[in-house]
C-alpha positions in Angstrom: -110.4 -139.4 54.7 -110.4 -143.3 54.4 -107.6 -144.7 52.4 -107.7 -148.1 53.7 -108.7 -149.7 50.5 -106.4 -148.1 48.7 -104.0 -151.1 48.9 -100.0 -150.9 48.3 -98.7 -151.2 44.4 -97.8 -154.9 43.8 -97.1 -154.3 40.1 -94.1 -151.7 40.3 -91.2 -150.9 42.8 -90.4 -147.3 43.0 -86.5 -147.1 42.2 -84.4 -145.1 44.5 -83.4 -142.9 41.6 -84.6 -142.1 38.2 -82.3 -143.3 36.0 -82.4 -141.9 32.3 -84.9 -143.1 30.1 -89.1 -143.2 30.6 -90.3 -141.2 33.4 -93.9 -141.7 34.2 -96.0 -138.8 35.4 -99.0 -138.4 37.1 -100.0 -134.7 36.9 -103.0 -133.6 38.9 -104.2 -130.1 38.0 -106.7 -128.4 40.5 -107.5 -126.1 37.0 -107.7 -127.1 33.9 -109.4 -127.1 30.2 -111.3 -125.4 29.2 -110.7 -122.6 31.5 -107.3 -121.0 30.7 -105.1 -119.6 33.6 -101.6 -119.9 34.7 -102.4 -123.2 36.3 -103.6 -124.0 32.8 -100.5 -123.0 30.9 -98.1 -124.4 32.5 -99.8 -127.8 32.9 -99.3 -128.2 29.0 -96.0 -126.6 28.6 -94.8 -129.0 31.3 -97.0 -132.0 28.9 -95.9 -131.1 25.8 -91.6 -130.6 26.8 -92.3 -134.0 29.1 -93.7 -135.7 25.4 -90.9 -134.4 23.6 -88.2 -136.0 26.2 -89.8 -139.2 25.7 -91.6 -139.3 28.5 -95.2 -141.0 29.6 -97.9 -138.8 31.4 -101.2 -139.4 32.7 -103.4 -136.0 33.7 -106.2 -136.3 36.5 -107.8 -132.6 36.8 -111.8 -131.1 37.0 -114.2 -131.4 34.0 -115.4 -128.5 33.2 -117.1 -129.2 29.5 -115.3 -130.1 25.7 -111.0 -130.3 26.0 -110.2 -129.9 22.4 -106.8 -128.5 22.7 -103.7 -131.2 21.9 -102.4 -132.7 25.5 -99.6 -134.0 23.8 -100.0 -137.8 24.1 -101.2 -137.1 28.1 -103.9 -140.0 28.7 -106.0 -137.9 30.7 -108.8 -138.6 33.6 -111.5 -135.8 33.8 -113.2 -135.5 36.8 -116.8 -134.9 37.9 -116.6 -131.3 39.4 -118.5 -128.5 41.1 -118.1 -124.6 40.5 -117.4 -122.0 43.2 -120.4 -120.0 43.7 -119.0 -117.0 43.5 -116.2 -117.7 40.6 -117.8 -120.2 38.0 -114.4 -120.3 36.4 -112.9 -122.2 39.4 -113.9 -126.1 39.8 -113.6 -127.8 43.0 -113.6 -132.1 42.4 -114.3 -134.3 45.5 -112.7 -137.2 44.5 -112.7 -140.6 46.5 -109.3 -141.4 47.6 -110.0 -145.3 45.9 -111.0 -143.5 42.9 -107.6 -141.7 42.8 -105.4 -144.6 44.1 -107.0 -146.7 41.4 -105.9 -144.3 38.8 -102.7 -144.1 40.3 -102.5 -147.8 40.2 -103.1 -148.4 36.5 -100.9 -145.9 35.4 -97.9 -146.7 37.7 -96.3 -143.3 37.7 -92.5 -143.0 39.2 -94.0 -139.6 40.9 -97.4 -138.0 40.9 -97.1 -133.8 40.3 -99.5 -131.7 42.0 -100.2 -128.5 40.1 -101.2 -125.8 42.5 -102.7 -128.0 45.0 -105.5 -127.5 46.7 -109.0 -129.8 47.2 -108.1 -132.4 44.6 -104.5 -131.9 45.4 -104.8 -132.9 49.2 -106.8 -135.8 47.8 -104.0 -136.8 45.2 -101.5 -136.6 47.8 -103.8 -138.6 50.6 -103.8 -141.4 47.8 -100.3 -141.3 47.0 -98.6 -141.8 50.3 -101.0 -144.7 50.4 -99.0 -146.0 47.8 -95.8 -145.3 48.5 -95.4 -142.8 45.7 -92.9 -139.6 45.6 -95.1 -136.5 45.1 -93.7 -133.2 44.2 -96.1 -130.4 44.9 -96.1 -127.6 42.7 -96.8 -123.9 44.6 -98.3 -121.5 42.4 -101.6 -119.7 43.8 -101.5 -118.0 47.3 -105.0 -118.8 47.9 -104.3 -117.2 51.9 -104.1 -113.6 49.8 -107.1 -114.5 47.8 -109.1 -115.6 51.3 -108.4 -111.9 52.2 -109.0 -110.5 49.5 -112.2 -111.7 49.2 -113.2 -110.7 52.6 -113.2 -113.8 54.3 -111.2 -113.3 57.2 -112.1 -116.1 59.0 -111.2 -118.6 56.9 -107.1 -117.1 56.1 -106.3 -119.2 58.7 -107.8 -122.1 58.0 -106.7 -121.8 54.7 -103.0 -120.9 55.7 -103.2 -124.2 58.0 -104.2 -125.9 54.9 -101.5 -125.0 52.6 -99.0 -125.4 55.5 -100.3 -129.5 56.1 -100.8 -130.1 52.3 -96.4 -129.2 51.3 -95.3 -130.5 54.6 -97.0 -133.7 54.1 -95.6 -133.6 49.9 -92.3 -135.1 49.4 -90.7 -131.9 48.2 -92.3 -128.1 47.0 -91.3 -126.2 44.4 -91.6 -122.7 44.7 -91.5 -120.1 41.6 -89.7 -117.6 43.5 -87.6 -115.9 46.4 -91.0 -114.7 48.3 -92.8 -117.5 47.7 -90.0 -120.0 49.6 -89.9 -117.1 52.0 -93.5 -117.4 52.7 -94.1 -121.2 52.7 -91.1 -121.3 55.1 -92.7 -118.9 57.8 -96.1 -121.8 57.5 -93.3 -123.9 58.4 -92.5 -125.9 54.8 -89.8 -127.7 54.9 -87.5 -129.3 51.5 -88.4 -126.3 49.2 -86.7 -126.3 45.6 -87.0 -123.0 43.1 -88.7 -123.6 40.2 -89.8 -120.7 38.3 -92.0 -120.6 34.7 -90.7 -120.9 31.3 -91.8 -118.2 28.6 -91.7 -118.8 24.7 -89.7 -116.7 23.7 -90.5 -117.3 19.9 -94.4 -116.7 20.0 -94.0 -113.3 22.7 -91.1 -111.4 20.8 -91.0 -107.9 19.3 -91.0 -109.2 15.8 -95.2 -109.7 16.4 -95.9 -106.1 16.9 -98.7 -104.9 14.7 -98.6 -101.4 13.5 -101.9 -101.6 12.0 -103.2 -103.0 15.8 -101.6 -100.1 17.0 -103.1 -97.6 14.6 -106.7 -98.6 15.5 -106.5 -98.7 19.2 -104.4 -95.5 19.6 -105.1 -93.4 16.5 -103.9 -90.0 17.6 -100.3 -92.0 18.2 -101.0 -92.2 22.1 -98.6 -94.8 23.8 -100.6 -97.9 24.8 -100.8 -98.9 28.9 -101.2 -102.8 28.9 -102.6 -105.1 30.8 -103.2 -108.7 30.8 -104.6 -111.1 33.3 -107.6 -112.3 34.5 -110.0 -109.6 36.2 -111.1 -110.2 39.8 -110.4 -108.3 43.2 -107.0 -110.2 43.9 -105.8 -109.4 40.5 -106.3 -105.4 42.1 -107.0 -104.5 38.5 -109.1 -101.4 39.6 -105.7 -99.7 40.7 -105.2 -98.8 37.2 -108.0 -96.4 37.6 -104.4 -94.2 39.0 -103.4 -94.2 35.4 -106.5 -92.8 33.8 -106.2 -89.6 31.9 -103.1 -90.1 31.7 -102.0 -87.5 28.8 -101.4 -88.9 25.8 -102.1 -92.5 26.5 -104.2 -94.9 26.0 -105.2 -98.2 28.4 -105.6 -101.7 26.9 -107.0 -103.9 29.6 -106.9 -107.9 28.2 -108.7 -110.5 30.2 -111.7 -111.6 31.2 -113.4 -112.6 34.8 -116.2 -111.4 37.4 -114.7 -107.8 37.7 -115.3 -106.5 34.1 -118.2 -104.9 34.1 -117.6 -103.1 37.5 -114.0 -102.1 35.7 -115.7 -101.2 32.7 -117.9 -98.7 34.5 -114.8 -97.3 36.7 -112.3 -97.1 33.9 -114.8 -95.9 30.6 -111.9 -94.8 28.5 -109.6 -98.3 28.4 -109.9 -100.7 25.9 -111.4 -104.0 26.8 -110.6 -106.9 24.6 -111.5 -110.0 26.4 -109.9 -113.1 26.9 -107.3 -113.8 23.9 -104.6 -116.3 23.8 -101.9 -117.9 21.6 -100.6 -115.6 18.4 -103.5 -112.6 19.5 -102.1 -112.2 23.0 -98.8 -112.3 21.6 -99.2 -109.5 18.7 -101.4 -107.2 21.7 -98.3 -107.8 23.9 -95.8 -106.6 21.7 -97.8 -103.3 20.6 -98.1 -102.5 24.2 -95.2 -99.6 25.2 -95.3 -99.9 28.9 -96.8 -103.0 30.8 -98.5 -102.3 34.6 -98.9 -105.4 36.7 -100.8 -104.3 40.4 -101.5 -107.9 41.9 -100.0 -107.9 44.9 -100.5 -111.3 45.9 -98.5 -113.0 43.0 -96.5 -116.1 43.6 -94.4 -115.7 40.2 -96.1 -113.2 37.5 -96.1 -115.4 33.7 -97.4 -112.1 31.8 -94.8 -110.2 33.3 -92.6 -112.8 31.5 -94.2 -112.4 28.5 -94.2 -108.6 28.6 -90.6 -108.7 28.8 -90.0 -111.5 25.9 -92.3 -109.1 23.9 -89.5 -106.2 24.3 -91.9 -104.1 26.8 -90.7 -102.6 29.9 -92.5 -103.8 33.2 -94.1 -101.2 35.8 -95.3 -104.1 38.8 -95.9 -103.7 42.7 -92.7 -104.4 44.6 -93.9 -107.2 46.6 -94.2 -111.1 45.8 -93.0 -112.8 42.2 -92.1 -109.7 40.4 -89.3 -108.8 42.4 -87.5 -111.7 41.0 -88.9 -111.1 37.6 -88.7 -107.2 36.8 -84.9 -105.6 37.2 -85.9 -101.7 38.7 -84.2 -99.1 36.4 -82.8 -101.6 34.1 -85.9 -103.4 32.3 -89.1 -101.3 34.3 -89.5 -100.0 37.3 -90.7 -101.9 40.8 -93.4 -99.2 42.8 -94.6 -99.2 46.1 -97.0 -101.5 47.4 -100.2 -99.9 47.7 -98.9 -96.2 46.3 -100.6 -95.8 43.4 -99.1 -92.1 42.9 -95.9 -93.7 42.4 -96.8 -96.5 40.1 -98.6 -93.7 38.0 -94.9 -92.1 38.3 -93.3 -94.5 37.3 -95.1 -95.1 34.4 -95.1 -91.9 33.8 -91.4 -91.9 33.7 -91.4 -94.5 30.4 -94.0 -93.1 28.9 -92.4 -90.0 28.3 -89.1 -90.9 27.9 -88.5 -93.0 24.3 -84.9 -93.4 24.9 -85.3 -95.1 27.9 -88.2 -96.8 26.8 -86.3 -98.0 24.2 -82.7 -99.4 26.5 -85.8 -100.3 28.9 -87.2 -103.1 26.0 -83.9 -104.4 24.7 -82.7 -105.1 28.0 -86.2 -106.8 29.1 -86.1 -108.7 26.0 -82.4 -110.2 26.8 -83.3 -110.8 29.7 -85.9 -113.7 28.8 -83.6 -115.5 26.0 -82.3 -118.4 29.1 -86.2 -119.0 30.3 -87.5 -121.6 28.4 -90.3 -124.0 28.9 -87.2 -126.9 27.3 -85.0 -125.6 29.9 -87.4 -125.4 32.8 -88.8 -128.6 32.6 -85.2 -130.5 32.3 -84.7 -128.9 35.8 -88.3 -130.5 36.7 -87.3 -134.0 35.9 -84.4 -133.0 38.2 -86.2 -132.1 40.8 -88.7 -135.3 40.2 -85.1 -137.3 40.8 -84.6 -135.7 44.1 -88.3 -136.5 45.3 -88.3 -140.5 44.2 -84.5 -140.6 46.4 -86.4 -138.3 49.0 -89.4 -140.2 49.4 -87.4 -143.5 50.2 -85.5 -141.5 52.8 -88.6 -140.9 54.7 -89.8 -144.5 54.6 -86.7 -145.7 55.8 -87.0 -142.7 58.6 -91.0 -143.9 59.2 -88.8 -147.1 60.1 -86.0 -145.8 62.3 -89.1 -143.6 64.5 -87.4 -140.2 63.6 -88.6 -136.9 61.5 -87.3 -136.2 58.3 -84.5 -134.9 57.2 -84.7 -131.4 55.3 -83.6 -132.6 52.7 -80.5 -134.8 50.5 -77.8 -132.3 51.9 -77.6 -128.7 53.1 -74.5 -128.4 51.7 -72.3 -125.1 50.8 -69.5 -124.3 49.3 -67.2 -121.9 51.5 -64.1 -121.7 49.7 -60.2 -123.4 49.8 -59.4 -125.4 52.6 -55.8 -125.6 53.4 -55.4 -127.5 56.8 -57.2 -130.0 57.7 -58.5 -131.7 61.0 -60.8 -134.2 61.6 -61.9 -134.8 65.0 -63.9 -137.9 66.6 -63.9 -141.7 67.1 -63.4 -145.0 65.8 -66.1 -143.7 62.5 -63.2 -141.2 61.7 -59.8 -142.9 62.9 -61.1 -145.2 59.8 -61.0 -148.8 62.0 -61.4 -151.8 59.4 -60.9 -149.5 56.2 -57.3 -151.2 55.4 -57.8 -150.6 51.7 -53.7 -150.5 50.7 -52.9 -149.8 54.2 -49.9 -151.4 55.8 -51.2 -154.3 58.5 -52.3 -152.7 61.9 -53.0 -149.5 60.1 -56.8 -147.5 58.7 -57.8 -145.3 56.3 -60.9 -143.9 56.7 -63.1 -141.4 55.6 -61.4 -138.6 56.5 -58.0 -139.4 55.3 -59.8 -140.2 51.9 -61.6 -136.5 52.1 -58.2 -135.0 52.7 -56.6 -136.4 49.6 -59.6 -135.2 47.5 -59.3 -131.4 49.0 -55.8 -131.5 48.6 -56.5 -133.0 44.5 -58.5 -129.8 44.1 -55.8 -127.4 45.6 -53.9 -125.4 42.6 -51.6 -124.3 45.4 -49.8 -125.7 48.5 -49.1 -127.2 50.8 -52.3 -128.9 52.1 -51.9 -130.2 55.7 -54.1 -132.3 57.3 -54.1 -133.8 61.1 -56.6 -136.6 62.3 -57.4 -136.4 66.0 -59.9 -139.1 66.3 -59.6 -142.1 68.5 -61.8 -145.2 68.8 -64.1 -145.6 71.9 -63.9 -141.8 72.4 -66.8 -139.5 73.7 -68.6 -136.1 73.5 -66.5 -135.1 76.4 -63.2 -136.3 75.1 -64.1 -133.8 72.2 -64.6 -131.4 74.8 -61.4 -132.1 77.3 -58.9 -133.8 74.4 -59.6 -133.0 71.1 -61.0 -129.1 70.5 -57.9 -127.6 72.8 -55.6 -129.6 70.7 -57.3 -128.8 67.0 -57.3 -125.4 67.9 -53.9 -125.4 68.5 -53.4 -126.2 65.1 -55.0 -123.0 63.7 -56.9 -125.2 61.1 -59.8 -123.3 58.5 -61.7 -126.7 58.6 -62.4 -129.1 61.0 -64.8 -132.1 60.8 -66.8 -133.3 63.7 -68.3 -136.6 63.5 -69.2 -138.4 67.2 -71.6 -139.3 69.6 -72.7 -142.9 68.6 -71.0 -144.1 71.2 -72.9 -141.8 74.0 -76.3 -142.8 72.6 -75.3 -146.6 72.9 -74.7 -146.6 76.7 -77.1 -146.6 79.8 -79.5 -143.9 80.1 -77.8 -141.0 77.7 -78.5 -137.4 79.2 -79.1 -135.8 75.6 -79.3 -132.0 76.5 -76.2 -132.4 78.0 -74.2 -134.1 75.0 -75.7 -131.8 72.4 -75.2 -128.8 74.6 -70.9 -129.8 74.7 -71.0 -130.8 70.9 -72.8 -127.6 70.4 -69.9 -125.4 72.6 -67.5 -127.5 70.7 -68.7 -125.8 67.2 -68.9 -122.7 68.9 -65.1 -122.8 69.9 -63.9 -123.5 66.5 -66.2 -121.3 64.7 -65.6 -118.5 67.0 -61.6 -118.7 65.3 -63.0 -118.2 61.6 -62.7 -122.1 60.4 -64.9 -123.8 58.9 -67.0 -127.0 60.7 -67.8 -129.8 59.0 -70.8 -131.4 61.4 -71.8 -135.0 60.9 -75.3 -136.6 61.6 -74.8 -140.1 63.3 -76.0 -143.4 61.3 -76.8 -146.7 62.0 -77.3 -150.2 59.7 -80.0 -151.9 58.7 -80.7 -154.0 61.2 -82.8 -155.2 64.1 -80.2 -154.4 66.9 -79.9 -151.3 66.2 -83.6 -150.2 66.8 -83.0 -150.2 70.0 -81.4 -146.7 69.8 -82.9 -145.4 66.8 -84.9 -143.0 68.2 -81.8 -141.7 70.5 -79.9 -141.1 67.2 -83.3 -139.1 65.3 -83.6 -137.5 68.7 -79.6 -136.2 68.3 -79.6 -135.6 64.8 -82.1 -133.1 65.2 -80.3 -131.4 67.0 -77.1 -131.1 64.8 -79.5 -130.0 62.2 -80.3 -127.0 64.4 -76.7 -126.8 65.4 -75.3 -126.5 62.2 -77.8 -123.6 60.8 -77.8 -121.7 63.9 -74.1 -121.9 64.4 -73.2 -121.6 60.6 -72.0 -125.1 60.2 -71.8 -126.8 57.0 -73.8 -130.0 57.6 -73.3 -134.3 56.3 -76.4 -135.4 56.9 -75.3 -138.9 56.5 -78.8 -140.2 58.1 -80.4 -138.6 54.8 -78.4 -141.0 52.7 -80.7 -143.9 52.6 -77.4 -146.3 51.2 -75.8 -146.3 54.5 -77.4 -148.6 56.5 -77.2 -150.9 53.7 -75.2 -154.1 55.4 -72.3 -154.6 52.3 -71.1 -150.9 53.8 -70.6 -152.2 56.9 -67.6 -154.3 58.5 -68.1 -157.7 60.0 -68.9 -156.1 63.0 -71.7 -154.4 62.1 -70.2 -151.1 63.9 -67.8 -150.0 61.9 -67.8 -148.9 57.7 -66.1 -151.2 55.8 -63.7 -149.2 52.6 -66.6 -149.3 50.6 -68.7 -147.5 53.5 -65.6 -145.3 54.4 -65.6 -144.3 50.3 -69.4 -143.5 49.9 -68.7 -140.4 53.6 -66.2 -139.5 51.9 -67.7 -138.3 48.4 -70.7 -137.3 50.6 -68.4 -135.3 52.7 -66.3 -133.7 49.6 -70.1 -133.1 47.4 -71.6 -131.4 50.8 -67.9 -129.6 50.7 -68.4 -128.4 47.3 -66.0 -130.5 45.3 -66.5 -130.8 41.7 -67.9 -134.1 40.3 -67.8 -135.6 43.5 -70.8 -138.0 42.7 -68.8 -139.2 39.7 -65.6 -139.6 40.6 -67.1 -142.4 44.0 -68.5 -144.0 40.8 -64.7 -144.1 39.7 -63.5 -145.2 42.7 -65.7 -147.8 43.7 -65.2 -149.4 40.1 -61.3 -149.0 40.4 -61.1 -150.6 43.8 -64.0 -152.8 45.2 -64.0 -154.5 48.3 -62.3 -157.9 48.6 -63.7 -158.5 52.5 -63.4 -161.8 53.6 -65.9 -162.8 56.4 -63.7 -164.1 59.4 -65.0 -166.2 62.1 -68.6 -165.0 64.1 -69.5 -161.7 65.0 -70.7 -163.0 68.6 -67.1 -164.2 69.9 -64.7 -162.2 67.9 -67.2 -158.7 68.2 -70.0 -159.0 71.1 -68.4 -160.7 73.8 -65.2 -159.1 74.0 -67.2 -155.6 74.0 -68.8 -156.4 76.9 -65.5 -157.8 78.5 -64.1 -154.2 78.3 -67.2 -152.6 79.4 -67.8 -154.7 82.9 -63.9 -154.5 83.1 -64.4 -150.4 82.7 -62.0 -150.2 79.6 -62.4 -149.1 76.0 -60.7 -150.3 72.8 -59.3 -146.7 72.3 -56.9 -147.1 76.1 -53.3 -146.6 75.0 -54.4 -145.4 71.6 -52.9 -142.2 70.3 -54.2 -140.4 67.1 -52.7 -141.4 63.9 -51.8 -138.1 62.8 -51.8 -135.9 66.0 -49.9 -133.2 63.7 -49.9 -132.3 60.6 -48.7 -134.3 57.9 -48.9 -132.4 54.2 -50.2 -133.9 50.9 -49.7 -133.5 47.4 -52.0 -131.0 45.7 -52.7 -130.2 41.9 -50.6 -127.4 41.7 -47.4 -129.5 43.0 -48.8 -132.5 40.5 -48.9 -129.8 37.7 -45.6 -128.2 38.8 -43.8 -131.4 38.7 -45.2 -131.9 35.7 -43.7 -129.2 33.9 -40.4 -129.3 36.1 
């Protein structure tokens, strides 16, 4: 696809975050009005809670005739579009990528959403990375089941290949539920988030039953089967031919599509109603006694949400969305895939069983009260944040010649940490963080993350022992360092080293991630926790020369810490440090202000409360007072390079600072001397 005329935005800088106030959003729907499907529905849900935030939204989707319905303030760009031969329903647009980028362009969004992308999404996204912008793409139909499904065998993989390129290339996904991530992660998706559907839970509710509804379509007092969806062979409606005859039933099947006369034929006795919506589908819902859902090929389920606001208990195939939707034996019952003697079983089961029908209904309906559209799409604006700080990670990566990072932090909380050790070099002996040190003496980072872990202790003593020592290697972990943490019995140790490795001549990598690598083994081996730093550099030209060494490592760590059960600081995800004010005179080591943003990082990826907020704190209570001395070439470089033709280091002679383990105050001795 050519984008080369679609030319960089000149009129707006995307911010690194999105800070509260006016988010602009460019939503582009592969459905739309007037054709009414999930796609559909949540488009204006997500419009009308994003107008009633405040914010500003532009909508670029298929034309497929007359859009009456209210979009909520959404300026919206309908699109010349084609239907699919064999379902008119579904629009395909074949959009020029100027045509899009010039949309994009007038409208300035801070990130462009793709609903369910596709065709028009794949053309969206081409025209957003030309312009910089974050997209967040929004996973909702597994159009690989529906290629099968429709016979077309051939094409699954091409399609799968598809889907895989399309979220890989988006700055983040957002799946609605646990199989979904699942199966975008075996295509090989990367940076997925969980974002499910809202329901409203005032229009589907019990309160809208209608007796007199009722009356008509089951006159003889037979409890109603319900169904609602559209009707077409990946929907596998024509499995409720199992429940026919069922005694003293009766089957309402709502919806509308290309299998409906060849249902109406298999199944003579069910009701068909067509297509309804809004306060209809609502009052049909609620008369329903027992719901059946058959799809097997659903990414999340929306009418099984609204079954269960309505008060009705849920019979669906245990495979896909409704396995995080429908609770088995507490709000319906979950059958086996394909068994369609069990689902009639099951629903069977409900049927004839008011009592738990009944427990079945109140539980369903309690169940629904947290899932609001409100709700939902405050955790979308979110996730929008993540992808605007994402997106200028991956420039900055682009840059530096390395892949991206997963994600902002792959961090987990373990539990309480009482002794400390942090292992490494110069990074985590703290050298030029004297922040109300004593001359001759550092901080650092890690001193700075043991007082926080200590803060959050309600009990003591917290020890903590720093190891590191400037100039030192991968193998001086190996040989030095591990044999003496270990000694120490610690349940946490932090790892952070390697820079200086990648800086010399000719670096063998295998063989320095293979002993960083046995070094996490040994300490994991003992129960304790590891802490495993990614390597960073600044923001300038010198240090290209090893960027791609340090991508090249990192990766590695990455793999490390998941496949060793690390906890991982991906410090080369945080775009901030290689800003140059974070960094000493030098231009190797963190100044306090540097040393104080790995900290927080560290204690956030460690699970600390408030972390974010309390460096905000900090950095306001004590900002930097560096004073530039003299120039970096004779006081840094040249000495450097003295050591290293003389075959010294800065760290000869140098002894850790805390080569035991020294204890610090925590909350519960604060507290106790409080009250003493």
């Amino acid at each position: 696809m050519n984008i080369a005329n679609v030319g960089p935005v000149t009129h707006r800088s995307w911010p690194a975050t999105l800070h509260p106030g006016v988010v602009r959003v460019a939503l582009l729907a592969e459905s739309f009005l007037p054709h009414m499907n999930g796609v559909t529905g949540s488009v204006l849900h997500v419009l009308r809670h994003l107008a009633e935030a405040g914010h500003e939204t532009l909508v670029i989707a298929p034309k497929a005739g007359d859009v009456t319905a209210d979009l909520h303030g959404a300026r919206a760009e309908l699109l010349r579009s084609v239907p699919l031969p064999s379902y008119p329903e579904v629009r395909v647009v074949f959009a020029r990528a100027a045509r899009l980028g010039a949309l994009l362009r007038d409208f300035g969004p801070d990130v462009v959403h793709l609903a369910s992308p596709f065709v028009l999404g794949w053309q969206g996204l081409a025209a957003a990375d030309a312009l910089k912008i974050p997209s967040v793409a929004v996973y909702q139909t597994d159009v690989v089941a529906y290629a099968q499904k429709y016979g077309l065998p051939h094409a699954t993989a091409l399609v799968a290949g598809h889907v895989a390129r399309l979220h890989r290339r988006a700055t983040l996904t957002l799946a609605p539920s646990s199989a979904s991530t699942r199966q975008l992660e075996e295509l090989g998706v990367d940076r997925i988030r969980r974002w499910g559907r809202g329901v409203d839970a005032e229009r589907f509710a019990p309160e809208r039953r209608d007796d007199a509804w009722r009356e008509r379509i089951a006159p003889q007092g037979q409890r109603i089967i319900g169904y609602v969806g559209r009707l077409a062979p990946e929907k596998q409606v024509d499995d409720l031919r199992a429940l026919a005859g069922m005694p003293g039933t009766r089957l309402v099947i709502v919806g509308d599509g290309p299998s409906r006369p060849a249902l109406q034929k298999a199944i003579p006795d069910a009701v068909f109603t067509g297509h309804l919506s809004g306060d209809t589908l609502a009052s049909v819902m609620a008369g329903f006694d027992v719901f059946v859902h058959p799809g097997e090929s659903e990414t999340f389920g929306q009418t099984i949400q609204e079954a269960l606001a309505s008060g009705v208990p849920v019979v669906a195939t245990g495979v896909g969305g409704p396995l995080d939707l429908v609770r088995s034996s507490v709000d319906g019952w979950l059958y086996k895939p394909g068994d369609l003697d069990d689902m009639r079983e099951r629903v069977s089961d409900l049927v004839g069983d008011e009592s738990k029908r009944r427990a079945f209904a109140r539980a369903a309906r309690e169940a629904m009260r947290g899932r609001t559209w409100e709700a939902l799409t405050g955790d979308l604006v979110t996730h929008y944040q993540d992808a605007v700080a994402l997106r200028r990670i991956d420039d900055n990566m682009l840059l530096r010649g390395g892949p991206r990072p997963s994600g902002l932090s792959a961090s987990r909380t373990r539990g309480r940490w009482m002794r400390f050790v942090a292992l490494g070099d110069s990074l985590t002996e703290g050298l030029c963080d004297a922040s109300r040190m004593p001359a001759g003496q550092f901080r650092g980072w890690a001193d700075r993350l043991a007082e926080l872990l200590a803060h959050t202790s309600d009990v003591g003593p917290f020890r903590y022992a720093n190891l590191a020592v400037r100039s030192r290697r991968v193998r001086h972990l190996i040989d030095e360092q591990i044999p003496a943490a270990l000694a120490l019995e610690p349940d946490l140790v932090s790892i952070l080293i390697g820079a200086n490795d990648l800086v010399g001549p000719a670096p063998v990598l295998p063989a320095i991630v293979a002993e960083v690598e046995s070094a996490v083994r040994a300490v994991r081996r003992t129960g304790a926790d590891v802490l495993l730093v990614t390597t960073f550099l600044p923001r300038r030209a010198a240090a290209r020369l090893f960027a791609r060494r340090f991508a090249a490592y990192n990766v590695e760590l990455r793999r490390i810490a998941q496949e060793q059960g690390a906890i991982l600081l991906d410090l080369e995800a945080v775009a901030e440090i290689g800003e140059l004010p974070l960094w000493a005179d030098d231009l190797v080591h963190l100044r306090s202000s540097g040393h104080r943003l790995v900290a927080y990082r560290a204690a956030e990826a460690l699970g600390v409360p408030d972390a974010a907020a309390l460096l905000g704190l900090d950095e306001a209570l004590h900002a930097d007072a560096d004073v530039v001395r003299g120039g970096w070439l004779t006081r840094d470089a040249l000495p450097w390079v003295w050591r290293r033709v003389r075959g010294r280091t800065a760290g000869d002679g140098i002894v850790p600072k805390h080569d035991g383990y020294v204890e610090l105050p925590t909350r519960g001795d604060r507290e106790s001397a409080r009250t003493s």
